[in-house]
MARBA-3410 file (N, C-alpha, C, O; in Angstrom, 1 decimal):
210
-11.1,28.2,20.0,-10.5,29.3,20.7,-10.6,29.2,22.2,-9.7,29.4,23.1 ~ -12.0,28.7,22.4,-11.6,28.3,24.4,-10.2,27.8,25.1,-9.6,28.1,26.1 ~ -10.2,26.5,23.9,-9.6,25.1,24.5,-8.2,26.0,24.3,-7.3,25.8,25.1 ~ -7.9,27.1,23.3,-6.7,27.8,22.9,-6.5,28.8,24.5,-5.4,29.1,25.0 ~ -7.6,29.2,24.8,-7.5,30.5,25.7,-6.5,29.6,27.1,-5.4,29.7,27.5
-7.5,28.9,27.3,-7.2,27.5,29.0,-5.7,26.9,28.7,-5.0,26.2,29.5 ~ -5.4,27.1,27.7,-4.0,26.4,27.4,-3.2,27.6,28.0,-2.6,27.5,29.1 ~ -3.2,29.1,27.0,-2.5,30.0,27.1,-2.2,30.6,28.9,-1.3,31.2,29.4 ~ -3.7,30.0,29.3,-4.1,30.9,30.7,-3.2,30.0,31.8,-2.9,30.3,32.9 ~ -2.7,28.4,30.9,-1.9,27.7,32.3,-1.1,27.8,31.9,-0.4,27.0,32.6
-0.3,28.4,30.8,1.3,28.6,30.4,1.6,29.8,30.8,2.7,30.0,30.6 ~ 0.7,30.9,31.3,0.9,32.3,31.8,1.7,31.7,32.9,3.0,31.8,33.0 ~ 0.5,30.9,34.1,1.2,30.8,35.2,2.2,29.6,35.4,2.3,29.1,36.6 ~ 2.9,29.2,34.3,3.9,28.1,34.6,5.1,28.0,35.1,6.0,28.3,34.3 ~ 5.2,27.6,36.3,6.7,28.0,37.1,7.3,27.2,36.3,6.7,26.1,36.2
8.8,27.2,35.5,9.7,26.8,34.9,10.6,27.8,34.5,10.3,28.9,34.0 ~ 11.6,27.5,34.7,13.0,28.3,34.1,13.1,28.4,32.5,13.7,29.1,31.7 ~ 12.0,26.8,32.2,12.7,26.7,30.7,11.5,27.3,30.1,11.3,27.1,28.9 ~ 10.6,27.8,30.9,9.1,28.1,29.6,9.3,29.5,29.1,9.8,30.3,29.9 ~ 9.0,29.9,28.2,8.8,31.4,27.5,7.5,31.8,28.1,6.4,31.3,27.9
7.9,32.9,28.7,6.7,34.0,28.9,5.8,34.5,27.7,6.2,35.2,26.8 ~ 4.4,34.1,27.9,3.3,34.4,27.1,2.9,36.6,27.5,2.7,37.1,28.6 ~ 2.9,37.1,26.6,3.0,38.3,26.8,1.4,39.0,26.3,0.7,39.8,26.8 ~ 1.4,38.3,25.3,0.1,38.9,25.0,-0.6,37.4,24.0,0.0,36.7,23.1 ~ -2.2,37.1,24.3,-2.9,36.2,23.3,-4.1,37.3,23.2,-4.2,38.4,23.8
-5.2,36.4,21.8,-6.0,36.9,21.3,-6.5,36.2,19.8,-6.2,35.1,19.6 ~ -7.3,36.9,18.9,-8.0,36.6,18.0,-7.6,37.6,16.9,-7.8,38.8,17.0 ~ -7.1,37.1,15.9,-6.8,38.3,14.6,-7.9,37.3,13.4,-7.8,36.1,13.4 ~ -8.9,38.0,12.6,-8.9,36.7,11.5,-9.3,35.5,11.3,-9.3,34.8,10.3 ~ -9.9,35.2,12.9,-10.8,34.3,13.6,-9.5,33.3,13.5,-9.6,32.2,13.1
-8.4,33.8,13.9,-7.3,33.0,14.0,-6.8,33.2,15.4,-6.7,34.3,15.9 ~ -6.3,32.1,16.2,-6.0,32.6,17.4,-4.5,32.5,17.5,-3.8,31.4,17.5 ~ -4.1,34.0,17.7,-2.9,34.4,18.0,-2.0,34.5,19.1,-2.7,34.9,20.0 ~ -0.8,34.4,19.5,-0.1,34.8,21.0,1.3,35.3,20.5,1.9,34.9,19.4 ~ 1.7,36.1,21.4,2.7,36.8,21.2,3.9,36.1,22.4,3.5,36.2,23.6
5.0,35.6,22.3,5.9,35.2,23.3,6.9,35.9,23.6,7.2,36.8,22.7 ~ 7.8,35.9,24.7,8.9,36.9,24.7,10.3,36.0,23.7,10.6,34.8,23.7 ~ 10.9,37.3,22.9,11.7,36.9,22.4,12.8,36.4,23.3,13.2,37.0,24.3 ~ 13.5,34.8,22.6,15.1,34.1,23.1,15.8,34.3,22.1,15.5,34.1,20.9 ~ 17.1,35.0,22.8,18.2,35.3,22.0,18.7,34.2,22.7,18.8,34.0,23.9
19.1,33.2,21.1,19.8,31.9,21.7,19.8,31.2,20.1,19.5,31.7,19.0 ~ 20.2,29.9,20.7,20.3,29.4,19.3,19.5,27.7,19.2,19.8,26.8,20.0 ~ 18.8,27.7,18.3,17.7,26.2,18.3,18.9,25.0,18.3,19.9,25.1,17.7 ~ 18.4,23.9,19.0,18.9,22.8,18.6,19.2,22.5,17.2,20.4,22.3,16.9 ~ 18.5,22.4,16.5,18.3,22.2,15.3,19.5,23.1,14.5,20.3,22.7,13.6
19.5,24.3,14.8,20.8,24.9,14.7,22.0,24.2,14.5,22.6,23.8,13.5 ~ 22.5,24.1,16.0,23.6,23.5,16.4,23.7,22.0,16.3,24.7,21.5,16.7 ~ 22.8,21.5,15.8,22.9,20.2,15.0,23.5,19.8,13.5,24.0,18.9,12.9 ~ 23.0,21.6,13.2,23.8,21.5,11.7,25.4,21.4,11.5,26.1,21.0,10.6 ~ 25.4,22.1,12.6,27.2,22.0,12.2,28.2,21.0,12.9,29.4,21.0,12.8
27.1,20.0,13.7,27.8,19.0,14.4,27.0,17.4,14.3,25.8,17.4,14.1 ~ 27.8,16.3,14.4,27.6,15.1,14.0,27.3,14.5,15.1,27.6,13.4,15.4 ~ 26.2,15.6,16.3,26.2,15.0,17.9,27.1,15.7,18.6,28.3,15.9,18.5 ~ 26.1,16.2,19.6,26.7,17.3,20.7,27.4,16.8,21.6,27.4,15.6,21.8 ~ 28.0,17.5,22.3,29.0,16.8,23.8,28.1,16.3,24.4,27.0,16.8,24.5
28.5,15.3,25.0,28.0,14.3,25.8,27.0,14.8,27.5,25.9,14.4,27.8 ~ 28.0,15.7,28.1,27.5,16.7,28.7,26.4,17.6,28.5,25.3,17.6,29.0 ~ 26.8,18.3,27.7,25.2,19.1,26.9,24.2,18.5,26.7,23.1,19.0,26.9 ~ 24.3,17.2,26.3,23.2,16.6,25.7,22.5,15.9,27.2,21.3,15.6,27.3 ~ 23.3,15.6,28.0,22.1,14.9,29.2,21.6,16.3,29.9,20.5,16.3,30.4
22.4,17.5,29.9,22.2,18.7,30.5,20.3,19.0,30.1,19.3,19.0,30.8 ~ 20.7,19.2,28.4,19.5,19.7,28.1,18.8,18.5,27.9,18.8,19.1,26.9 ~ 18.3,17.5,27.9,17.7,16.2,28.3,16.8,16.5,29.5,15.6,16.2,29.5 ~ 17.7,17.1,30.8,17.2,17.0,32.2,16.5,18.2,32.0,15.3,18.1,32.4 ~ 16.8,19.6,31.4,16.3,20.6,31.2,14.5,20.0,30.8,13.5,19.8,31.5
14.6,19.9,29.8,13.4,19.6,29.0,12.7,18.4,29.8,11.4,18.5,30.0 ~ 13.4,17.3,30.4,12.2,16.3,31.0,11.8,17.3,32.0,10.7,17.1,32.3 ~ 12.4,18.6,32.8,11.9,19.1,33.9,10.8,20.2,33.6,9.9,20.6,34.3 ~ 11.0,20.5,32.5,10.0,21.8,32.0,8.4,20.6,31.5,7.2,20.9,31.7 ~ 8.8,19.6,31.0,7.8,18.5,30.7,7.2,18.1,32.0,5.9,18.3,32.1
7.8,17.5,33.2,7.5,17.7,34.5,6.4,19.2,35.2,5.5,19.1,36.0 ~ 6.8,20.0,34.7,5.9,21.1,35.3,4.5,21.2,33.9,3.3,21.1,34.2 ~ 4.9,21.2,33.1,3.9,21.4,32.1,2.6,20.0,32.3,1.4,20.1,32.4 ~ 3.1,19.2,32.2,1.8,18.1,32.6,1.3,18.2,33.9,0.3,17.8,34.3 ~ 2.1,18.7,34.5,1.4,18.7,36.2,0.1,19.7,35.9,-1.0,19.4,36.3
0.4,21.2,35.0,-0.8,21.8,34.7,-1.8,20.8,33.9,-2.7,21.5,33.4 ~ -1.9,20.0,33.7,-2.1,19.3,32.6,-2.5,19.4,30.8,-3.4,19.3,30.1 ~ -1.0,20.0,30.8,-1.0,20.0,29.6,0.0,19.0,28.4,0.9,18.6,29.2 ~ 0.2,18.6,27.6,0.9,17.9,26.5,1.1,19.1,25.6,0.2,19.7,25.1 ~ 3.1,19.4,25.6,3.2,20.0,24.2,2.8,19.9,23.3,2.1,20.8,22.7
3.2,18.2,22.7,2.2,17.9,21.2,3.0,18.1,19.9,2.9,17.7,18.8 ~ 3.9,19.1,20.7,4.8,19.8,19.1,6.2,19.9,19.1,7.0,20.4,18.2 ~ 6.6,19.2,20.6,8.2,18.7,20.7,9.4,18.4,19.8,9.8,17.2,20.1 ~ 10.2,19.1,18.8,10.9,19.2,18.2,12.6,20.1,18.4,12.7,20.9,19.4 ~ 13.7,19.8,17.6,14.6,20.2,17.4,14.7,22.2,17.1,15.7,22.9,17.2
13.5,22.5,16.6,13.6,23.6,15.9,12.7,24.6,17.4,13.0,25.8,17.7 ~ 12.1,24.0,18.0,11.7,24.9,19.2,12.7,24.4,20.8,12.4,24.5,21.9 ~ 13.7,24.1,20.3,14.3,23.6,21.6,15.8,25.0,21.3,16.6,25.0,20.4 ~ 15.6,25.8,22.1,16.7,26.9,22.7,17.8,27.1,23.1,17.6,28.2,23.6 ~ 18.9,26.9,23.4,19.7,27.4,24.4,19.7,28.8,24.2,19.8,29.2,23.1
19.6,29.5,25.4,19.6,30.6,25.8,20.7,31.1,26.0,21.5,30.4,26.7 ~ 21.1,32.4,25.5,22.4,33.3,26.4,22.1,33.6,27.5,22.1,34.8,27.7 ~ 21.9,32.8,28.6,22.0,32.6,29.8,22.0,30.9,30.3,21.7,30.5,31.4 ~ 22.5,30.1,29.2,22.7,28.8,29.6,21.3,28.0,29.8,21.3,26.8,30.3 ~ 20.5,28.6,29.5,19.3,27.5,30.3,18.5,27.1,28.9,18.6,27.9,28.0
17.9,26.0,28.7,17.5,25.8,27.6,15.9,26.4,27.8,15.4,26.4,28.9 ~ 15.1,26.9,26.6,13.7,27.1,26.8,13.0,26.4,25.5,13.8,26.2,24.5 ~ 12.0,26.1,25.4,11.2,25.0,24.9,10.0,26.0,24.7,9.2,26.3,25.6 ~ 10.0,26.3,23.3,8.6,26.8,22.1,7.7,26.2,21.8,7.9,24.9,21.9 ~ 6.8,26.6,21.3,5.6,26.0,20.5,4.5,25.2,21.4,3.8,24.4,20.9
4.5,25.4,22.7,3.9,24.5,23.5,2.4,24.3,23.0,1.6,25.2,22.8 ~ 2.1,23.4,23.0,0.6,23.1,23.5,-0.4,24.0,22.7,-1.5,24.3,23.2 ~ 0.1,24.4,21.3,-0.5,25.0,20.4,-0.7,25.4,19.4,-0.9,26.6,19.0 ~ -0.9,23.6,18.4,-0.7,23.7,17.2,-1.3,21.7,17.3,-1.6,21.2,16.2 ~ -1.4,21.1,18.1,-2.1,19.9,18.0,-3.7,19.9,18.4,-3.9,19.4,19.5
-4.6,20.3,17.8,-5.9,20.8,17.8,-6.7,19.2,16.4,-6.1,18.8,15.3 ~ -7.9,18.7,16.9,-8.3,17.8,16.1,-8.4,17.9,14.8,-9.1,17.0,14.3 ~ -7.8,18.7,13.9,-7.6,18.7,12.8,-6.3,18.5,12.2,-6.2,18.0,11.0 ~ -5.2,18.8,12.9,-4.0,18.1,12.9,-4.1,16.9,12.2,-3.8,16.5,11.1 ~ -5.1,16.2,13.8,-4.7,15.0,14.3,-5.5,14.2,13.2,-5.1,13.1,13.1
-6.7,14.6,12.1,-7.2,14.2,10.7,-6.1,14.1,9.8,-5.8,13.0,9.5 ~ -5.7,15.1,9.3,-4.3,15.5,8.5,-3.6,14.0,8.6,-3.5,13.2,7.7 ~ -3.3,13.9,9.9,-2.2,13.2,10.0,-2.8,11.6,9.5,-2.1,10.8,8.8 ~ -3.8,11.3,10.1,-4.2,10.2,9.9,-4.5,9.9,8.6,-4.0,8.8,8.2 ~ -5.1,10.6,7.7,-5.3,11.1,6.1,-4.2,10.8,5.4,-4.2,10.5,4.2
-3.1,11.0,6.2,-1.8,11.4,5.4,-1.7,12.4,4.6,-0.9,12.3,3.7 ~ -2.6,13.4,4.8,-2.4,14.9,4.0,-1.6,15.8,4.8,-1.5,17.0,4.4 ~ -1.0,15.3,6.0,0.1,15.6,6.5,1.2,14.9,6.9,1.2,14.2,7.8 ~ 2.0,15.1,6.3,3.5,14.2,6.8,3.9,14.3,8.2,3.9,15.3,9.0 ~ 4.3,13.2,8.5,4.5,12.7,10.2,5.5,13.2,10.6,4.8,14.1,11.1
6.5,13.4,11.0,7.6,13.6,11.6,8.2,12.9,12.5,7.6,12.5,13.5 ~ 9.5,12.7,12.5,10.3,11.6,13.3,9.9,12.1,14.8,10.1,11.3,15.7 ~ 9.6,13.1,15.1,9.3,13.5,16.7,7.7,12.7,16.8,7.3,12.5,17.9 ~ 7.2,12.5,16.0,5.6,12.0,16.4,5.2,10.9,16.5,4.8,10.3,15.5 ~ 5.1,10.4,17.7,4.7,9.1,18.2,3.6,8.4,17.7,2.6,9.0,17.4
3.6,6.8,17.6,3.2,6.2,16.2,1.5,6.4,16.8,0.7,6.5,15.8 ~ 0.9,6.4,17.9,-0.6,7.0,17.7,-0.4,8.2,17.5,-1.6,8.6,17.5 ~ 0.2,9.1,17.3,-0.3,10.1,16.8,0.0,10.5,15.7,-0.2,11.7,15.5 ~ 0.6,9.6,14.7,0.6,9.8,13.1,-0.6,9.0,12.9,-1.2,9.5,12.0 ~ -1.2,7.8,13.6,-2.5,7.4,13.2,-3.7,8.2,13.6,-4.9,8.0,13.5
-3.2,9.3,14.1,-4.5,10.7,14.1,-5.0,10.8,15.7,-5.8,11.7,16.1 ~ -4.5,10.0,16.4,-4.6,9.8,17.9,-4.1,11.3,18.8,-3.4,12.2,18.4 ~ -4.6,11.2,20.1,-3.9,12.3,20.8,-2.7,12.6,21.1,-1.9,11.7,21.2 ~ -2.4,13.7,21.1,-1.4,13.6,21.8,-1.1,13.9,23.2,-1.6,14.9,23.7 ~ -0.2,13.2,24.0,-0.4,13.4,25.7,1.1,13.0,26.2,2.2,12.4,25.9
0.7,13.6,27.1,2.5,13.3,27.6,3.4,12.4,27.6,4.6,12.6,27.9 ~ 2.7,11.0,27.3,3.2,9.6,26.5,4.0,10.1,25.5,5.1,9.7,25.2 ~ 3.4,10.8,25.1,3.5,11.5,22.7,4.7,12.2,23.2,5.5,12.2,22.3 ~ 5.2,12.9,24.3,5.9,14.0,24.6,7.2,13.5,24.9,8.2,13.9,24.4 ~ 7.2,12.3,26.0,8.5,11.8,26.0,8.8,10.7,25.1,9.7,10.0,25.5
8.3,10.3,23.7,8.5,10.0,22.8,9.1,10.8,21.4,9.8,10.4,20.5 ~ 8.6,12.2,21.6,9.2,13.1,21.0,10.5,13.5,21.5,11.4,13.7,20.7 ~ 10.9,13.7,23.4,11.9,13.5,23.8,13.0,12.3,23.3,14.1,12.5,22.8 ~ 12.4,11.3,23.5,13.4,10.0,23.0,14.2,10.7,21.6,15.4,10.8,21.5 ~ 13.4,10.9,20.8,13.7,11.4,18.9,14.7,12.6,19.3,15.8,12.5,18.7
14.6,13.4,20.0,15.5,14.3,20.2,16.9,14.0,20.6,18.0,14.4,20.0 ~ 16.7,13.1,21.9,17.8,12.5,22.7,18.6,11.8,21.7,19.8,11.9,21.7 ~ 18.0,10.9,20.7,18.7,10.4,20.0,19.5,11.4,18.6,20.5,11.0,18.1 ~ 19.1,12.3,18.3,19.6,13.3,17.3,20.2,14.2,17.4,20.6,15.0,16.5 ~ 20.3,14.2,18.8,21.3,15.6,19.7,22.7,14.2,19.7,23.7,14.6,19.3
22.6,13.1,19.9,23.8,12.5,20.6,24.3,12.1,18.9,25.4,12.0,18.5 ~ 23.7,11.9,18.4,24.4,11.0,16.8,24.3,12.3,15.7,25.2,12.4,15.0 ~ 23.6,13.1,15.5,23.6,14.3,14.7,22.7,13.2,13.6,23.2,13.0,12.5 ~ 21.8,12.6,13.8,21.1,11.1,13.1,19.7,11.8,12.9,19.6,12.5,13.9 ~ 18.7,11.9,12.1,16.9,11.9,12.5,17.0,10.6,12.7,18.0,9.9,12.3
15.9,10.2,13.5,15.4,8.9,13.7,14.2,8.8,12.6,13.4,9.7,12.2 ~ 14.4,7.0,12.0,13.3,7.2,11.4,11.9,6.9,11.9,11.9,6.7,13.1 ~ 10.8,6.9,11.2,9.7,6.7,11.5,9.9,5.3,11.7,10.9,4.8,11.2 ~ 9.1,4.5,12.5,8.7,3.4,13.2,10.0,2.7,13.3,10.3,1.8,12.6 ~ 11.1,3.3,14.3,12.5,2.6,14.2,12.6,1.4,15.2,12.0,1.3,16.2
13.4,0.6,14.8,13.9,-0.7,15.6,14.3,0.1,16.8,14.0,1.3,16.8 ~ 14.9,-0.6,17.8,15.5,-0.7,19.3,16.4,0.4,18.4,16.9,0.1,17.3 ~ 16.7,2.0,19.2,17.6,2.7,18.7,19.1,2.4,19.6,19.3,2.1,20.8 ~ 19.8,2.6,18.7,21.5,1.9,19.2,22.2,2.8,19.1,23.0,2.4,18.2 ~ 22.6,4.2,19.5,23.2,5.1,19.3,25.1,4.8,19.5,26.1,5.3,19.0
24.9,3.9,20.4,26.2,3.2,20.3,27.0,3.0,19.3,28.2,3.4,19.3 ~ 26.5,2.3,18.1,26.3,1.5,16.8,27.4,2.4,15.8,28.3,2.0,15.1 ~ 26.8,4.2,16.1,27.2,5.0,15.4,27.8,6.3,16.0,28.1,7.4,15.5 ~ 28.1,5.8,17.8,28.8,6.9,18.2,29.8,6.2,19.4,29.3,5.4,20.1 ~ 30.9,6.4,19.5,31.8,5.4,20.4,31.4,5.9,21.8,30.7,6.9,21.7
31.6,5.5,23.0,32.0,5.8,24.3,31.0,6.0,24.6,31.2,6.1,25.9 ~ 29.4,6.2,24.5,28.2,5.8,25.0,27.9,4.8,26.0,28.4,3.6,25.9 ~ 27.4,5.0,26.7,26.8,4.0,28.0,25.6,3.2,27.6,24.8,3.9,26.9 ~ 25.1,1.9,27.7,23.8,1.2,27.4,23.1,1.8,28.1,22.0,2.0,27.5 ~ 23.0,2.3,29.3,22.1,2.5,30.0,21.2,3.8,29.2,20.0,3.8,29.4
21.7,4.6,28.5,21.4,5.8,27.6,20.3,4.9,26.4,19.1,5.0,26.2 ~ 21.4,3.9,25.8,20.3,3.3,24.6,18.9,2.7,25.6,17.8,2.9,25.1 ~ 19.0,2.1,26.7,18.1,1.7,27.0,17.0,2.5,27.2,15.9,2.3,26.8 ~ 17.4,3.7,28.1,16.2,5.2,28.6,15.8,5.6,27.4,14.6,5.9,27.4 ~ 16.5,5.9,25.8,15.6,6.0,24.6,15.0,4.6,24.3,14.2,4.7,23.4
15.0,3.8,24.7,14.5,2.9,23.9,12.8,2.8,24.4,11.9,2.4,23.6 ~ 12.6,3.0,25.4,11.8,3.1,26.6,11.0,4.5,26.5,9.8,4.5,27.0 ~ 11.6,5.6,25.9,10.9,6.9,25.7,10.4,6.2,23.9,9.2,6.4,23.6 ~ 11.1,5.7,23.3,10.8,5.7,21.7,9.8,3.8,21.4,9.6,3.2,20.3 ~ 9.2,3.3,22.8,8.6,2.0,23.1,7.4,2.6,22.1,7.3,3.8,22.0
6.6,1.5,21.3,5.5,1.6,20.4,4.1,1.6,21.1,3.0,2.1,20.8 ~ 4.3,1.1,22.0,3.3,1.2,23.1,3.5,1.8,24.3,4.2,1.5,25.1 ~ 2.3,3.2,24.2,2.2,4.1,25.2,2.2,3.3,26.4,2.1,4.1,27.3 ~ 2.2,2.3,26.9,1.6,2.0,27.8,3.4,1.5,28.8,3.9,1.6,29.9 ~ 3.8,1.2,27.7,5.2,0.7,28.0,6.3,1.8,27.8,7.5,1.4,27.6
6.1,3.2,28.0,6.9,4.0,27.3,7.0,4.7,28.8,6.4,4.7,29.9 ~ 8.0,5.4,28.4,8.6,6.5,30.3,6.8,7.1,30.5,6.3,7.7,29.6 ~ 6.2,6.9,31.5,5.5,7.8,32.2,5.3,9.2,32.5,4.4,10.0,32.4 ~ 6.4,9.1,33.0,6.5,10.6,33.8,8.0,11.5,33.7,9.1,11.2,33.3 ~ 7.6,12.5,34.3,9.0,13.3,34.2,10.0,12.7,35.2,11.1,12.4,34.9
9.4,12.5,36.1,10.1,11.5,37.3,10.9,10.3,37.1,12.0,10.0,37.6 ~ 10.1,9.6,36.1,10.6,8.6,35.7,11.9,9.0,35.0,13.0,8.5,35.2 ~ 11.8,10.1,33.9,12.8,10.1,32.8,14.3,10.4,33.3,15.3,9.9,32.9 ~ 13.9,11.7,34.8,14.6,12.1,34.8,15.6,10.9,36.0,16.6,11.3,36.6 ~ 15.1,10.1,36.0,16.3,8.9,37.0,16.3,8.5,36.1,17.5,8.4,36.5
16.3,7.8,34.6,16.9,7.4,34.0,18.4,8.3,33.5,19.5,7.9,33.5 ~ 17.7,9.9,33.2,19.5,11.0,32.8,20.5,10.6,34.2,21.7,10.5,33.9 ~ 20.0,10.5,35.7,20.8,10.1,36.4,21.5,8.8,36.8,22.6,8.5,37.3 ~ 20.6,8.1,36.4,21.6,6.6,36.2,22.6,6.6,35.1,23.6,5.9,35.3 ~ 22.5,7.5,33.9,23.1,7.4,33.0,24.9,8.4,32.9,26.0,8.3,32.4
24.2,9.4,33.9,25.5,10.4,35.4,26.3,9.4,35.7,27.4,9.2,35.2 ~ 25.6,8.6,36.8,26.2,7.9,37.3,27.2,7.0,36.9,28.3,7.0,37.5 ~ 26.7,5.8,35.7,27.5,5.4,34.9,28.7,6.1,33.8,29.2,5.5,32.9 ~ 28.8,7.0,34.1,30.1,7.9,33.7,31.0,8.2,34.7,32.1,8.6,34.5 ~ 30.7,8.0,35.7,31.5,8.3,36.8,32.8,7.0,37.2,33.5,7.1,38.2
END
């Protein structure tokens, strides 16, 4: 519950456009609870259903959204941890907001997962299906999974080759397969860094459309 309180207390104060306001936390049940403001909007995951890959535009749009909300959130230093299609927003005000932050990857997860008494998910970076942390490495690899399933309407699978979104969507730029390839690298060490980093890769990939 501490490590829960210090999370909630640096997402109170998190300057971002795309973060949900924390309204009320606490303890129900020796369970720790938070209350967020409701988004009227509709999840990625949504709008994935009825489409085989979003416009091309949209998709580097909310790309930059989320590496920038990822940018402020590690600076407090925190890792989402729980980066998915189903907490990613667009808002009836155009701006995308990003759920579930930084509050649901706690060391028992990260057992589960290793045990395999929890199933992995294509957003979770291959240390942390082997029960490892998760950290803002884990985050722009969950980015990568997204980037690639917003543009092909595809899941990525678990432990995927060089992803080639090209392969299965026309008029794509290399420069795009290359920045997932680089968010979706097996080794943290070799994978995008930072928000900084990510977000000159969505602009090189601007530019090459131009």
């Amino acid at each position: 519950l501490k490590r829960f309180k210090g999370t909630v207390d640096k997402l109170s104060g998190l300057d971002s456009p795309n973060a949900v306001p924390v309204l009320a936390y606490g303890e129900h049940q020796n369970q720790a609870i938070v209350v967020q403001e409701f988004i009227e909007g509709r999840t990625l995951s949504e709008m994935l259903k009825e489409s085989a890959g979003l416009q091309l535009n949209l998709v580097l749009d909310i790309a930059k959204q989320i590496g920038e909300y990822l940018g402020a959130l590690h600076q407090v230093g925190i890792a989402h941890g729980g980066l998915d299609t189903t907490g990613i927003v667009l808002a009836a005000d155009g701006n995308i907001k990003v759920m579930n932050v930084g509050l649901s990857h706690g060391a028992e997860v990260s057992k589960l997962l290793a045990s395999k008494k929890l199933d992995a998910r294509p957003f979770d970076a291959p240390e942390v299906r082997e029960g490892g942390e998760r950290t803002p490495r884990s985050d722009f690899y969950a980015l990568g999974a997204i980037l690639f399933q917003a543009l092909t309407g595809e899941t990525l699978e678990l432990d995927p080759k060089v992803p080639n979104s090209r392969s299965q969507r026309t008029g794509l730029l290399p420069e795009l397969d290359e920045l997932m390839a680089k968010c979706l690298h097996t080794d943290p060490s070799q994978r995008v860094q930072s928000s900084a980093e990510f977000l000159n890769g969505i602009e090189e990939v601007r530019l090459g459309m131009e």
